[in-house]
C-alpha positions in Angstrom: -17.8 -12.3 1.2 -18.9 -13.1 -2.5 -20.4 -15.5 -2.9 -18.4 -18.6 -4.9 -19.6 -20.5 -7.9 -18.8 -23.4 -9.7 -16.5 -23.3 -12.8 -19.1 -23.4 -15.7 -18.2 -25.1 -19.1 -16.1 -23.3 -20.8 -14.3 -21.8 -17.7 -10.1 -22.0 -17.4 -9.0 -25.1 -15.2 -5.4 -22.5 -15.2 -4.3 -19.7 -15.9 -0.6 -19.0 -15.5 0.6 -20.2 -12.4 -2.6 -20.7 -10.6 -5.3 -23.7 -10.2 -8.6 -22.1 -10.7 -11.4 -23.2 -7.9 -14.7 -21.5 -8.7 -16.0 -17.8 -10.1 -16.2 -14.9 -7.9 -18.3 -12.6 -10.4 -18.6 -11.2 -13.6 -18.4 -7.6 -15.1 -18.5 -5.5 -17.9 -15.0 -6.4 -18.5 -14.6 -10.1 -17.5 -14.7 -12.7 -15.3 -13.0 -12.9 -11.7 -11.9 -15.9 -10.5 -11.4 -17.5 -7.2 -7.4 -19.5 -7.7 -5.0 -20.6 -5.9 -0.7 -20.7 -6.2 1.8 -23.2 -5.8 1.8 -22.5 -1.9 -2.0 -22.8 -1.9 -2.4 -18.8 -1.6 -5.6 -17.6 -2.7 -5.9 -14.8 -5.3 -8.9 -13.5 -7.4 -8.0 -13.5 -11.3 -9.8 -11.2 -13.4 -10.0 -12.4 -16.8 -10.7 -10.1 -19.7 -13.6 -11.6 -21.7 -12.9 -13.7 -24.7 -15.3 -10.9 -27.0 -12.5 -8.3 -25.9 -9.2 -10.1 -26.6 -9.0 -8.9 -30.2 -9.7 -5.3 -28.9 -7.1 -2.8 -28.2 -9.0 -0.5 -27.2 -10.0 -3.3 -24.0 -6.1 -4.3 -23.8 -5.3 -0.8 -23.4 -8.1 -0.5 -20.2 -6.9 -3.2 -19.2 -2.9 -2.4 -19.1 -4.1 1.1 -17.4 -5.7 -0.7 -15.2 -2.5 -3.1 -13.9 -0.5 0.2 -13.8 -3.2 2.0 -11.3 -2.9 -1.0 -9.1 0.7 -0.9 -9.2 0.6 2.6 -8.1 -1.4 1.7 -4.7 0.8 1.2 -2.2 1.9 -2.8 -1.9 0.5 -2.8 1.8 -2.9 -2.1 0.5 -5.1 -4.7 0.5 -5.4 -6.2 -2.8 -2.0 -5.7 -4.2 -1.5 -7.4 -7.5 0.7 -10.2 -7.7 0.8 -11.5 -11.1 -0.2 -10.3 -14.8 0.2 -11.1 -17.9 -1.2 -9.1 -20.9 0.5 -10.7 -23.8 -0.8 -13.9 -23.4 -4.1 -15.0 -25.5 -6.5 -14.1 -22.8 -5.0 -11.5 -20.4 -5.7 -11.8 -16.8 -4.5 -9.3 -13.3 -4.3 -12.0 -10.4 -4.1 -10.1 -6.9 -4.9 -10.7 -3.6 -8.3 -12.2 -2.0 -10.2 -10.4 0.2 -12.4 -12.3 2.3 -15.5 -10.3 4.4 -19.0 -9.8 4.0 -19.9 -6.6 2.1 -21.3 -3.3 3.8 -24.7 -4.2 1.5 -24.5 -8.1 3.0 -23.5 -6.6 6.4 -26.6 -4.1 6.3 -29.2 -6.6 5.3 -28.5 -9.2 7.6 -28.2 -7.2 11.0 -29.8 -4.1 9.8 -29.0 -0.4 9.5 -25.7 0.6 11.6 -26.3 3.4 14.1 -24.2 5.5 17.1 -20.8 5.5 17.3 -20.7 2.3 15.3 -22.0 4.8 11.8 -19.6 7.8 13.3 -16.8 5.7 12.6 -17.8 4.2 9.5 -18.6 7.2 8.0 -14.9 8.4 9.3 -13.4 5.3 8.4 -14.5 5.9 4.4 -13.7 9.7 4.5 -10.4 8.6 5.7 -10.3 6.5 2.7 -11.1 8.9 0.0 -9.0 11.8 1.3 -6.2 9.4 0.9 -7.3 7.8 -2.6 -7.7 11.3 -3.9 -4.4 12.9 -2.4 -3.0 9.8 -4.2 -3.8 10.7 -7.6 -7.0 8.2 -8.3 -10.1 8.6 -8.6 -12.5 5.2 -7.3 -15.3 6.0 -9.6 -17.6 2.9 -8.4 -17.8 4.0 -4.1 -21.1 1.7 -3.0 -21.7 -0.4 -0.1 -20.3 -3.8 -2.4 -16.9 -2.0 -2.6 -16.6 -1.6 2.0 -16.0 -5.3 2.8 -16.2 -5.9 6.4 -13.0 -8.3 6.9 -11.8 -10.0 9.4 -9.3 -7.2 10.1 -11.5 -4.2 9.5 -13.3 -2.4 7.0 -11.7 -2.1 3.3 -12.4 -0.4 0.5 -12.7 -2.3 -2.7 -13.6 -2.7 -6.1 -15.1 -5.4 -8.5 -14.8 -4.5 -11.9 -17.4 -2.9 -12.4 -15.7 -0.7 -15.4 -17.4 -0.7 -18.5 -15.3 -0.7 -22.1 -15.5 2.4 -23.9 -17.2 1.9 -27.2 -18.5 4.2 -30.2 -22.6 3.7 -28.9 -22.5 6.6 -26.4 -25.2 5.1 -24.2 -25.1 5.1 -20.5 -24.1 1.6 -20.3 -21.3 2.0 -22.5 -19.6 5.5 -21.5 -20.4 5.8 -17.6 -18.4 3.9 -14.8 -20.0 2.5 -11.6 -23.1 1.7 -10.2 -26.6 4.2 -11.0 -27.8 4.4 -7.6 -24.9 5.7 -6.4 -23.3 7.9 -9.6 -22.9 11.1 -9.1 -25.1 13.4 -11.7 -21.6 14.1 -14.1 -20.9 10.5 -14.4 -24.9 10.7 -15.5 -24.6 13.4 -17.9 -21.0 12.6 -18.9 -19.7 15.8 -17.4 -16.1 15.4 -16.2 -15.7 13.2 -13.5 -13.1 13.8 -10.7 -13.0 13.5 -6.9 -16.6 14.9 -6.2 -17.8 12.1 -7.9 -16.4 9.8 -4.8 -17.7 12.5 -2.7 -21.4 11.9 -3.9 -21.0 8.3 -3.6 -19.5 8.4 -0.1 -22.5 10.1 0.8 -25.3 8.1 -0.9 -23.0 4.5 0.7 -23.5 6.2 4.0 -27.2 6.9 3.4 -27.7 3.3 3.1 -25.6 2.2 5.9 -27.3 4.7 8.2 -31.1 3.6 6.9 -30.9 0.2 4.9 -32.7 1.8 1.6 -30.8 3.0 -1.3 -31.3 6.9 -1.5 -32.0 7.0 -5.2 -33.8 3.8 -5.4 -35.9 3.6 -8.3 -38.1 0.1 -10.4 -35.9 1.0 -13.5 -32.4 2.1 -14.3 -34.3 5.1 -16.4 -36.3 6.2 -12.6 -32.7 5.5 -11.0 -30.9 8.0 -13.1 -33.6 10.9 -13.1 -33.9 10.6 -9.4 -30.1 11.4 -9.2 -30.4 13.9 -11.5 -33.4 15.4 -10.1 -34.4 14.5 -6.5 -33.2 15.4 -3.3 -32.2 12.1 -1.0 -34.5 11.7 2.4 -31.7 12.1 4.8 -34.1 11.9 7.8 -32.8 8.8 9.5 -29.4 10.1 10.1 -28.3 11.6 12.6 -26.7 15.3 12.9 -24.1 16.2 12.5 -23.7 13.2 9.9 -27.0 14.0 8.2 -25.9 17.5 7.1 -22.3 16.2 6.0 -24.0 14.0 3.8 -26.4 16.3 2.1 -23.7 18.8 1.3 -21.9 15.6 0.0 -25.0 15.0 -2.3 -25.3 18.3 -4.0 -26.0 17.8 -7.9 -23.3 20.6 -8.9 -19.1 19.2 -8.6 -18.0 22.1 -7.7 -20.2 23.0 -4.2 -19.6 19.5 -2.8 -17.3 19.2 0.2 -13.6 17.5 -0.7 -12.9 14.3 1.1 -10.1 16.5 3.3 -13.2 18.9 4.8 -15.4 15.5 5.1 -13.3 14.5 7.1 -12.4 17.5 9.1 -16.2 18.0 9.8 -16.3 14.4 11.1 -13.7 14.9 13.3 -14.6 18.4 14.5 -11.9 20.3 13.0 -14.4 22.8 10.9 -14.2 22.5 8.0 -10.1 24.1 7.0 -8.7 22.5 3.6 -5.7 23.8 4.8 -5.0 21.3 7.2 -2.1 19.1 7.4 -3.3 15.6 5.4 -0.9 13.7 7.7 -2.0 14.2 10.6 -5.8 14.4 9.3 -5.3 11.2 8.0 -4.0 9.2 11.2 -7.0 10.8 13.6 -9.4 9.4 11.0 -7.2 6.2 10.9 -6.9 5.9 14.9 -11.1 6.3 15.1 -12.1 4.3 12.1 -9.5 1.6 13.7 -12.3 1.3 16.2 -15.1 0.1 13.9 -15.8 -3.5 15.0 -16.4 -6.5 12.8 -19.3 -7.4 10.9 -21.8 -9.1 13.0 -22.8 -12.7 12.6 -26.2 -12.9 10.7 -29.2 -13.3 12.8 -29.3 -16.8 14.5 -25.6 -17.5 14.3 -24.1 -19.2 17.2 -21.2 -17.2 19.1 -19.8 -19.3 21.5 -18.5 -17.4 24.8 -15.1 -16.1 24.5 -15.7 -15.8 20.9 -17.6 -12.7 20.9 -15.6 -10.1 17.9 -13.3 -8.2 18.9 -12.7 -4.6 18.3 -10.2 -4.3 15.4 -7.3 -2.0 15.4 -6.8 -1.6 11.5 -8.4 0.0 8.5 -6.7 -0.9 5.7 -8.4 1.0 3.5 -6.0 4.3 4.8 -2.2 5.3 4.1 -0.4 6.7 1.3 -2.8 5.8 -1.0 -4.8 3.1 0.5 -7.4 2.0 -2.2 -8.1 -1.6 -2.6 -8.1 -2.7 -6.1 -9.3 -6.3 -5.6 -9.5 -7.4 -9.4 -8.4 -4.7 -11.3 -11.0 -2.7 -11.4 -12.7 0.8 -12.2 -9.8 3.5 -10.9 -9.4 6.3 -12.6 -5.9 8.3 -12.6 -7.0 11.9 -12.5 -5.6 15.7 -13.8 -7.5 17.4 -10.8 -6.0 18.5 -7.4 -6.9 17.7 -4.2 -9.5 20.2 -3.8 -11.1 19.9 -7.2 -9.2 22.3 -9.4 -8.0 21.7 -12.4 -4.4 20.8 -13.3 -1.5 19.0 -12.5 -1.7 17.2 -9.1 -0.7 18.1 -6.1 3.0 16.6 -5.5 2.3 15.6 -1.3 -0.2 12.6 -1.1 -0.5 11.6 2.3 1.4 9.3 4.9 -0.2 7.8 8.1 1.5 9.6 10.8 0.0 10.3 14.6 -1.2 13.5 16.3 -0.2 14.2 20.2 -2.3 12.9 23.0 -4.2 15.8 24.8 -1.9 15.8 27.9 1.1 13.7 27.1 3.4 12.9 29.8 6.8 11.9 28.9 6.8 8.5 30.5 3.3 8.0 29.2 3.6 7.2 26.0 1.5 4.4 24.0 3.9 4.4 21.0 6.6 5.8 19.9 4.5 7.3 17.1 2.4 9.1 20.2 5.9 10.0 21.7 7.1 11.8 18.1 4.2 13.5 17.7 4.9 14.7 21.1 8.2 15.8 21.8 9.6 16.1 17.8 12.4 13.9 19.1 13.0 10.5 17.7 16.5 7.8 18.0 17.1 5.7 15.7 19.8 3.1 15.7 21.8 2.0 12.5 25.2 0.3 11.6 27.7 3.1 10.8 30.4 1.1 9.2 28.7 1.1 6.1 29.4 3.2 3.0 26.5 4.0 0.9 24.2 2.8 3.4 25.2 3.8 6.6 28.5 5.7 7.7 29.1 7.8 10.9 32.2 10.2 10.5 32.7 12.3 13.4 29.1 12.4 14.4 28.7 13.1 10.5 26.0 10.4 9.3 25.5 9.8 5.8 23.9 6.8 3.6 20.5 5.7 1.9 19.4 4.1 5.3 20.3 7.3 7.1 18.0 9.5 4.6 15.2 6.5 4.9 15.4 7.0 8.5 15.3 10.9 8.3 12.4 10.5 6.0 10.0 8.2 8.2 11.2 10.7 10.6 9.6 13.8 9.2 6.7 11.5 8.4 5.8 10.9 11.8 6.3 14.6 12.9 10.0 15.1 13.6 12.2 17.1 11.9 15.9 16.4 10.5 17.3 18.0 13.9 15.1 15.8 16.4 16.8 12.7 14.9 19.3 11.5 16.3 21.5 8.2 14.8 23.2 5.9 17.6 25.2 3.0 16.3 24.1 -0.2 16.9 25.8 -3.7 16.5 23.6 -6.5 15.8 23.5 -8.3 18.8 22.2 -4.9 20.6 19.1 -4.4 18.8 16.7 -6.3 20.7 18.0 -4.5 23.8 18.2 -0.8 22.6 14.0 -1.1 21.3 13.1 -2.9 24.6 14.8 -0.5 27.1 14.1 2.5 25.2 17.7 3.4 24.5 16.6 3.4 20.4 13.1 4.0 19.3 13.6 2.6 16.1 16.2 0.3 14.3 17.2 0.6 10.8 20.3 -1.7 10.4 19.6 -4.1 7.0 17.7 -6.0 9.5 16.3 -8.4 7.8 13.0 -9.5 8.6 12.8 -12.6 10.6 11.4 -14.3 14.3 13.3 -11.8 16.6 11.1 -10.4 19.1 10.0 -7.1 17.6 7.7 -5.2 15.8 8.9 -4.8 11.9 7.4 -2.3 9.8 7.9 -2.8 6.0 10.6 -4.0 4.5 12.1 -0.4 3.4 13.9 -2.8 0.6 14.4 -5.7 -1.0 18.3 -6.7 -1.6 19.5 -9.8 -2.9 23.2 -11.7 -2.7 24.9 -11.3 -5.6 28.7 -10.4 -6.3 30.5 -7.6 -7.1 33.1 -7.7 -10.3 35.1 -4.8 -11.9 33.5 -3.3 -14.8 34.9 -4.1 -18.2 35.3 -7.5 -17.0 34.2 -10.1 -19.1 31.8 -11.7 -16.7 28.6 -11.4 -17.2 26.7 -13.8 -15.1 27.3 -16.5 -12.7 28.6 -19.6 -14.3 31.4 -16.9 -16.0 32.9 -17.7 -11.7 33.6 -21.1 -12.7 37.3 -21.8 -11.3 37.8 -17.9 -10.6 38.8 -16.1 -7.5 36.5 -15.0 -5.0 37.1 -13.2 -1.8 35.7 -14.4 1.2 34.6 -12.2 3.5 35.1 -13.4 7.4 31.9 -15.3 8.8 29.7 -14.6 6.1 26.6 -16.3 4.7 26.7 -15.3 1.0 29.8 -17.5 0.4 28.0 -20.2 1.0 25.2 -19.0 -1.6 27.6 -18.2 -3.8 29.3 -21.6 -3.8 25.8 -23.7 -3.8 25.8 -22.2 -7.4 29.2 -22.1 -9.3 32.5 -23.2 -8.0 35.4 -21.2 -7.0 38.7 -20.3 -5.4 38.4 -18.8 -2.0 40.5 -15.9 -1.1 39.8 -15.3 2.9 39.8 -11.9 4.1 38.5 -10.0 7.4 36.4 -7.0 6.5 35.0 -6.1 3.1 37.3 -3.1 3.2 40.1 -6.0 2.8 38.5 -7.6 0.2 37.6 -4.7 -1.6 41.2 -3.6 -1.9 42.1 -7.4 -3.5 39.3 -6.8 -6.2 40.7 -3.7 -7.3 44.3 -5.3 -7.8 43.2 -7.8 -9.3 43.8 -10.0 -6.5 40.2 -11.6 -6.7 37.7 -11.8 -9.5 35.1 -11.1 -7.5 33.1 -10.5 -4.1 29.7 -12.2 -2.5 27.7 -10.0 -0.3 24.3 -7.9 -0.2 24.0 -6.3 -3.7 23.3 -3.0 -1.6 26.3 -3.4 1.3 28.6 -4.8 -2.7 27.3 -1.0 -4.4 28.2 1.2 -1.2 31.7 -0.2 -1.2 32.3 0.2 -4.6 30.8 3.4 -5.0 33.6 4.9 -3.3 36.1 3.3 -5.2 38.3 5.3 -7.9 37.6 2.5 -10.3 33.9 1.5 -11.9 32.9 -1.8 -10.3 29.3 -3.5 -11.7 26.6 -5.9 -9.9 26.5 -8.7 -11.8 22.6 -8.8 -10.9 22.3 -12.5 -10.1 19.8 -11.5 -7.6 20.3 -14.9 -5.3 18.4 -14.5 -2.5 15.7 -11.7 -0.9 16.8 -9.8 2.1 13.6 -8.1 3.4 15.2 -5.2 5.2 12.6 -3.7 8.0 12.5 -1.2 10.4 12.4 -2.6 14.1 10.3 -1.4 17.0 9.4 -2.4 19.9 7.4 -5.8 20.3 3.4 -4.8 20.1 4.0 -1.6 18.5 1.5 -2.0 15.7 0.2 1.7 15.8 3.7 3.0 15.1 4.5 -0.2 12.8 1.2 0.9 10.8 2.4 4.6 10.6 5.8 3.4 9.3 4.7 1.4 6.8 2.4 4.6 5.6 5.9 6.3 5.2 7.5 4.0 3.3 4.8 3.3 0.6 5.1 7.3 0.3 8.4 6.9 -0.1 8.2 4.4 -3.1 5.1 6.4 -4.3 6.5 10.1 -4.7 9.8 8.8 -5.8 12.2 9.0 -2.8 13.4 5.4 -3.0 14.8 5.6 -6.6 16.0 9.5 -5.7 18.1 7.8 -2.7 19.1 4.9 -4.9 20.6 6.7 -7.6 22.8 9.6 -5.3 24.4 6.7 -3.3 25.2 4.0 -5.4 25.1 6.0 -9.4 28.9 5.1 -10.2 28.0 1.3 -9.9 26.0 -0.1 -12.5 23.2 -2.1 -10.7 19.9 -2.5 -10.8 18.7 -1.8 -7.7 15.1 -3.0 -7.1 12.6 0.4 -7.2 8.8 -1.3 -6.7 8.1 -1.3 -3.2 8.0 -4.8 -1.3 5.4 -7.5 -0.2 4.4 -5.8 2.6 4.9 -7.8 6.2 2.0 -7.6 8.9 2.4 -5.5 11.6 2.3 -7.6 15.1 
């Protein structure tokens, strides 16, 4: 955990919406700062030095560096929640991380050894293969950047990124940390993925034997021993200890990619052809293993308070790459496996690989039982147009291709799915008797007892008009006709806000037919369920986009599920990340106008 200052003179009391409490750190770039919302949520606000503000050059960084962050999926672990850029001083705030460091961790208990260094060393391969198959390149990989949470390892970074400038000089040009810079961020070579690679292998180096590997009493004898010097590597362990020395070769191009890192690790050989997916989630399911940092030595642990083994690295999914106050990332032209040119188009998803000897009754999760038998059920509402609508066994809708996609994510193809509908009082009972593996039904996420991965989407109430109509937001209602759709909440929203006739109907199939005679001005609902409907009418129907409420729409499994909860949640930030969501959007709802939400949602905890 870094450690907290005081605010200094001179130091913002506020910035934006939050109350700042003390400083974090500093960089080349600005000042982080420890703050805190409304709701008293902690957040770490990196502010872009005053010297810079004037600088476009530094805005510029600083805007690419929001738009990386945005990138990462929203379940990672520092997702950014606020910016602005505009404003005098510009500022990222994002999400606090709270854990020792890997360095911290090191130096107060001492070097890490057996299985406890296997799975480290797993756990940050697992990382990078999914950082790089995500595009980004991390650039500053050191033991600062692993924190040691209290739900697992992370990956992280500080800020460390220094501003371009016209001097040339090392301090200037080069990004990260010289004892663990690879010899092309040195020379000012290109830098790509084998950059990470090297400083994978130096971060292990240390974890494995306490001493930085290119230690030197000057930034000067730091730099020529990475140049020049081999590391000593003769306190690790085989097979790690050869890993890491091919990791450490001077030239890019002969270092292993993250991918074969990993495959080594895990025993595989050393194949880049191997399937990222499931790569990824063996490397997740033994890095989950890693147990917490250790109290320092001295500390108190009362019985029954011993830590616990953890069951998360958060540092691993689609893109899982911590970017804790906006700091040095790197979007990168390179492939996965270090070749030039436009990147590869499949970045990874968490899925699961089969038990050894499943038995079909033996089954952990239902990500274990996918993997297995290619088979999955998932039930849905199939009275839906646009989202879910079952015609003859015929299944259509955005929620039936999100459900088909999470599918093939977790191993099973189109034909092993198979949609059951479901009412909502059946849910519940479908997970827990096994009848449904999975439940995608706009179930919102609330206290029912389940496991939600997600939310998939964010939808709002809003109301539904005709196009051409000359309302154009709310208060336009005033005094008009609105249908009202049996036993349903977003009248009641509705009405809170503007005053209107009610028109009563049963189904929104009735009220839909009263808004295109002209019967009603308008209709409440679910700005998703209001686009289905009208997307099937013969004339053009708009969302007015009042946006009144958020429905966090999850996907249900059973209660404790958190394996295949984490695996799901993997898909769906894939799904945002290569593009899916706003593919999906735009074939089932493009004769409405509405502006359907495309960034991926807060993501929920899996429990």
């Amino acid at each position: 955990m870094p450690e907290l200052e005081p605010l200094g003179r001179g130091d913002p009391q506020q910035l934006g919406p939050y109350k700042l409490t003390g400083r974090i750190g500093e960089g080349g770039q600005g000042v982080v700062y420890l703050g805190r919302d409304a709701a008293g949520q902690r957040v770490a606000v990196k502010l872009l030095h005053v010297k810079f503000t004037g600088d476009v050059t530094a805005r510029s960084r600083f805007a690419r560096e929001l738009k990386a962050a945005e990138r990462v999926s929203s379940f990672c672990t520092a997702k950014v929640v606020h910016a602005d850029l505009d404003g005098d001083i510009p500022y990222i705030a994002s999400e606090y991380i709270e854990g020792r460091s890997l360095r911290e961790a090191v130096e107060a208990g001492g070097p890490l050894t057996g299985s406890a260094l296997e799975r480290l060393a797993v756990g940050m391969a697992t990382a990078l293969t999914a950082i790089h198959h995500a595009g980004i390149v991390h650039r500053d990989f050191k033991p600062d950047n692993v924190l040691m949470a209290a739900d697992g390892p992370r990956v992280v970074d500080f800020g460390i990124a220094r501003i371009l400038d016209s001097t040339g000089t090392i301090t200037s040009r080069a990004v990260g940390t010289p004892a663990y810079m690879a010899p092309e961020q040195i020379s000012g070579a290109e830098v790509g993925p084998p950059a990470d690679v090297f400083a994978w292998g130096s971060t292990l180096a240390f974890a494995a034997t306490g001493t930085v590997p290119f230690a030197g009493n000057s930034i000067a004898a730091v730099l020529n021993r990475v140049l020049n010097d081999d590391a000593d590597l003769s306190g690790l362990p085989e097979p790690l200890r050869g890993v890491v020395r091919a990791s450490l070769t001077k030239q890019p191009a002969e270092r292993p990619t993250a991918d074969e890192i990993l495959l080594r690790l895990l025993g595989r050989g050393s194949r880049a052809a191997a399937a990222p997916t499931a790569l990824l989630t063996e490397g997740l399911e033994v890095a989950a293993r890693v147990t917490a940092a250790p109290p320092p030595p001295g500390t108190a642990v009362a019985p029954g308070n011993r830590p616990r083994r953890r069951r998360r690295w958060a540092a691993v999914a689609a893109a899982l790459l911590v970017l804790a106050t906006g700091g040095a990332l790197a979007a990168w032209q390179w492939g996965p496996y270090g070749a030039m040119g436009t990147p590869t188009p499949t970045p990874p998803v968490v899925t699961t690989t089969p038990p050894s000897s499943p038995t079909p009754t033996s089954f952990d999760s239902v990500a274990d039982k996918a993997a297995a038998t290619r088979k999955l059920t998932i039930a849905m509402r199939d009275l839906v147009p646009g989202i879910a609508l079952n015609s003859s066994g015929n299944w259509r809708g955005f929620e039936v291709d999100v459900g088909t996609y999470i599918a093939k994510q977790l191993g099973v193809p189109a034909n092993g799915v198979t949609f059951r509908a479901s009412s909502r009082d059946e849910r519940i009972g479908l997970l827990d008797s096994g009848k449904a593996d999975l439940v995608i039904a706009t179930y919102s996420i609330n206290d029912d007892p389940v496991t939600f991965a997600g939310p998939y989407y964010t939808a709002h109430v809003d109301v539904l008009v005709r196009a051409g109509d000359p309302i154009t937001r709310l208060a336009d209602l005033s005094g008009r006709k609105m249908c009202s759709p049996a036993s349903n909440a977003s009248v009641g929203i509705v009405q809170g806000k503007v005053k209107v006739q009610l028109v009563p109907a049963f189904t929104y199939a009735d009220c839909m037919a009263l808004l295109h005679q002209g019967v009603v001005d308008a209709i409440p609902g679910d700005d998703l369920l209001l686009a289905g409907f009208a997307q099937r009418d013969s004339i053009r129907y708009k969302v007015l986009g009042a946006k009144l409420s958020d429905e966090r729409y999850g996907v249900a499994v059973k209660k404790g599920d958190v394996r295949t909860c984490r695996a799901i949640r993997g898909a769906i930030a894939q799904m945002y990340e290569d593009g899916t969501v706003a593919a999906l959007l735009r074939r089932h709802f493009d004769r409405v106008e509405f502006r359907p939400e495309l960034r991926m949602p807060n993501g929920a905890a899996c429990r």
